[in-house]
C-alpha positions in Angstrom: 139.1 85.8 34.0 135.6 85.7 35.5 136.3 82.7 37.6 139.0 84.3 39.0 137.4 87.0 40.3 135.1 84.9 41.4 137.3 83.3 43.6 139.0 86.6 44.6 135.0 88.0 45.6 134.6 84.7 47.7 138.3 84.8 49.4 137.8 88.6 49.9 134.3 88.2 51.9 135.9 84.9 54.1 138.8 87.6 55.2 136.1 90.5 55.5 134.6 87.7 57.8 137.1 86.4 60.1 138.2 90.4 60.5 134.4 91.4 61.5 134.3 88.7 63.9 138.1 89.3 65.2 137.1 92.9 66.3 134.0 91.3 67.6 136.2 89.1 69.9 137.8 92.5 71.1 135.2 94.3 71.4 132.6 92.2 73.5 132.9 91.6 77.4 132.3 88.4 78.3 133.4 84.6 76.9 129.7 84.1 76.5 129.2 87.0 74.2 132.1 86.6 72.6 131.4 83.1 71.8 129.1 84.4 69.2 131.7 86.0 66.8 133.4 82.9 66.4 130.9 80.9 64.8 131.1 82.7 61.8 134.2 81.8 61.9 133.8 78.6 62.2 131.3 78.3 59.8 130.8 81.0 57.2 134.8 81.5 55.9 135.4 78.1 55.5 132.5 77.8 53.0 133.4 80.6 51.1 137.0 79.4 50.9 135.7 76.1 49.6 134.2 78.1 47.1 136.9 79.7 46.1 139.0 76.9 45.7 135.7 75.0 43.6 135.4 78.4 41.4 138.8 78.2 40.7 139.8 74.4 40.3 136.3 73.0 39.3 135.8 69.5 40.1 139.5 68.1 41.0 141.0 65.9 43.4 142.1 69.5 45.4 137.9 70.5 45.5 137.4 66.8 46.7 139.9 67.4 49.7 138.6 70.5 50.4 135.1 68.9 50.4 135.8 66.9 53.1 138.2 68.9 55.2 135.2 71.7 55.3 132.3 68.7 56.6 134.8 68.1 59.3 135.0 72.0 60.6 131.0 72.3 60.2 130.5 69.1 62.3 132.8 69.6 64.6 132.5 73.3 65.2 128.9 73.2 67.0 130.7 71.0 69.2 133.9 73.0 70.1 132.0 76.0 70.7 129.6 74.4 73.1 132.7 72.7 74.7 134.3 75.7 75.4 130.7 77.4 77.0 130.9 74.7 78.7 134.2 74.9 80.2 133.8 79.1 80.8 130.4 78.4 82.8 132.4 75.6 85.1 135.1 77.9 85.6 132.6 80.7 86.3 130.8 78.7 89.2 133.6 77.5 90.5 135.1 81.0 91.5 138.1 81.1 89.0 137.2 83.9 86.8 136.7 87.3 88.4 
């Protein structure tokens, strides 16, 4: 019983999460400022779904998986974020987005 609400807490705050940071994308002019509401996106809600799934499976071959699809996402989020900076400053000094 505990353990699942456990897991319902951590699921709960990963969607409170990715909806804060989806009106955050609407909200904010600007790629650059948006680009900061997605990192918790990127970051945050995938750890508290790992969580969940740990809280509610405990150590199984499901929380192994898991384990290693979220190192992927933190590793390669950094990078995909400063990717597309990247790409919105290029496109900015090159005249394309007025």
């Amino acid at each position: 019983m505990i353990q699942t609400v456990a897991a319902d807490i951590c699921l709960g705050l990963a969607c409170a999460v990715v909806l804060g940071s989806a009106v955050g994308v609407l909200v904010m002019p600007g790629v650059f400022r948006k680009l900061h509401f997605v990192t918790p996106v990127a970051l945050v809600a995938p750890v508290l779904v790992v969580l969940a799934v740990f809280i509610r499976s405990g150590l199984t071959e499901n929380t192994g998986e898991s384990l290693v699809a979220l190192v992927f996402i933190l590793v390669s989020g950094p990078y995909l974020t400063h990717a597309t900076a990247r790409a919105a400053r290029a496109r900015q000094q090159s005249g394309q987005d007025r």
